[in-house]
N, C-alpha and C positions, 0 to 999 in steps of 0.2 A: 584543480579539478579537471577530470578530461571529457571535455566535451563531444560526442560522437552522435548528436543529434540536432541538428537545428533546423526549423521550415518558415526562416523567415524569407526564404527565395520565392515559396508559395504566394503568399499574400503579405500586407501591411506589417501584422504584427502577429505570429505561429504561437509562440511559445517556447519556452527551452526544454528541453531534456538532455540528462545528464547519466552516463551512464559507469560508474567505476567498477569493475571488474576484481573479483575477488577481496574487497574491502576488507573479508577477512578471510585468510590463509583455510584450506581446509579441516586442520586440526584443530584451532578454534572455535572455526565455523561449528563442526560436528561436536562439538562439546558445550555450545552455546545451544543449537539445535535440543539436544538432548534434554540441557537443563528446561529449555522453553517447555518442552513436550509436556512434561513432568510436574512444572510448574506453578502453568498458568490456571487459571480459572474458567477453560474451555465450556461454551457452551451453547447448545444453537437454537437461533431465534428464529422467529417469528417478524415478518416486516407487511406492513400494508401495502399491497400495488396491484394496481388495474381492479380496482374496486374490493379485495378482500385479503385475509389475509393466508400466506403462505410459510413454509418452513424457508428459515437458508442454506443453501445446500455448500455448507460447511459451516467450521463449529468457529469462535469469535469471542474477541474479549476487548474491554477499555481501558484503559492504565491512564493514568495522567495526577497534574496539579489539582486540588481543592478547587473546583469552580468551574473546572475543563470539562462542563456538559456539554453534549456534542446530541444533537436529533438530526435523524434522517428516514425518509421511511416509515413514518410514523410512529419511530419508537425513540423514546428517549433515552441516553445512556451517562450514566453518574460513574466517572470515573474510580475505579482501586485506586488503591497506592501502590506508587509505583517500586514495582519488586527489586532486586539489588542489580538484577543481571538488564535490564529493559533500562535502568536509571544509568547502569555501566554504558552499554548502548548507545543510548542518547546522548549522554554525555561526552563518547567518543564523535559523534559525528558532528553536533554543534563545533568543536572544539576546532577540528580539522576542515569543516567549510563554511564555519561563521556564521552559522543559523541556530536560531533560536525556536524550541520546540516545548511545549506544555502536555502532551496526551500524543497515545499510540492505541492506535486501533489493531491489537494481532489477531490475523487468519489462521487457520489452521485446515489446511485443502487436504482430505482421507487418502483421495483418490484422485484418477482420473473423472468418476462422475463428479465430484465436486468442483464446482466454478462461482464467477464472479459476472454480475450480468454488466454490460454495457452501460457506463455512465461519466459522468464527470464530478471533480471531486470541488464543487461552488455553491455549498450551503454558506447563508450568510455568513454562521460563526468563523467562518474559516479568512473572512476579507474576499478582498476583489482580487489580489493575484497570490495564491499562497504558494508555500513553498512544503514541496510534500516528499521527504523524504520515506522512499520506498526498499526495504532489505530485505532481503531471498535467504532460507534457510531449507536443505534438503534435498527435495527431488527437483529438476529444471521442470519450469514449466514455461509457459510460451503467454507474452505480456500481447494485447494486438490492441492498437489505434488504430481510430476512425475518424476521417476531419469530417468535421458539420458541413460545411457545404463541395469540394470538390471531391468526398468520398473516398478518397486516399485512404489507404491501408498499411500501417507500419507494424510490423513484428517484432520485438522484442525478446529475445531468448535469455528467460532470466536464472541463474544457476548456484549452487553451494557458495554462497558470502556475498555474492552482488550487491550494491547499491546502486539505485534507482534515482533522481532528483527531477521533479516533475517543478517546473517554475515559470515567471515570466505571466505571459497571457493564456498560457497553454490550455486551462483549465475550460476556455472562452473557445475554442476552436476545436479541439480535439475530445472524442471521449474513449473510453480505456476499460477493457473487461481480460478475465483470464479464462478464458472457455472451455467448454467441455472436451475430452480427449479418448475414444476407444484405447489408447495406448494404454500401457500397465506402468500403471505408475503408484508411488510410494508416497508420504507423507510427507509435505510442504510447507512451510511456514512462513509466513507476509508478517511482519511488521511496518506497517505507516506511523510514521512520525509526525504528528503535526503541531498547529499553531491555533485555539482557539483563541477569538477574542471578544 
């Protein structure tokens, strides 16, 4: 695994991130993309915050094992079965970094108006340090950390196949949003991998 991010120089204990670069080739990638597009069961919600509720400004789906319910935001979500290409996926990336995963949360960003607001990813179900594999499919879009207390800013430019691996304490120190952009941009796709327990 190549590591291109570490901030335990900062403080006690940052966090890992992991950053591999074209995990998958272009010509996969955009054939993987495609079938996601087509695929999934797109669709956008509704989340409780700051007293009411709101639309998400992009479309969103659950995939995972029997039992892999995941709530955040007030809303509960009961995983699909997981489709052939997302179970391909998964099973690629356990296999090559030794992790184990149960449910994927995929995004689907339209636009540049669509984004991801500022947060961390430490609902109980997830444990006290998960490990959260994250994969880019599409247009690049720009990942940005924010540490809790020295306010530090890390950018991420995440592109066509990337893989993402958020781990360690990180979850505790840093939080992570994909924000809004005037630029013109094309349709993006997030897959999170994770680990309910």
């Amino acid at each position: 695994m190549k590591q291109v991010y570490t901030f335990n120089n900062q403080l006690p204990v940052d966090g890992e991130l992991y950053l591999i670069k074209s995990f998958y080739q272009p010509a996969e990638a955009q054939t993987l993309f495609s079938i996601l597009l087509h695929s999934l069961a797109w669709q956008q919600e509704q989340i409780f915050i700051y007293g009411r509720w709101v639309k998400v400004p992009r479309l969103m789906c659950w995939y995972g094992d029997d039992g892999a319910e995941y709530q955040y935001s007030g809303v509960k979500h009961q995983p699909l079965p997981w489709s052939e290409s997302l179970l391909s996926i998964k099973q690629k990336i356990q296999w090559q970094y030794q992790y184990s995963f149960n449910s994927v949360m995929a995004n689907l960003y339209r636009n540049g108006s669509d984004s991801m607001g500022c947060h961390a990813d430490d609902e109980k179900e997830l444990g006290t340090n998960p490990v959260i594999a994250s994969l880019s499919f599409g247009e690049e879009r720009l990942l940005r950390f924010r540490h809790n207390k020295s306010k530090k800013i890390l950018d991420v430019l995440l592109n066509h196949g990337d893989l993402l691996i958020m781990a360690g304490d990180i979850q505790h120190h840093w939080r992570h949003e994909l924000p809004k952009t005037k630029k013109n941009k094309t349709e993006r796709i997030n897959l999170t991998f994770r680990k309910i327990i």
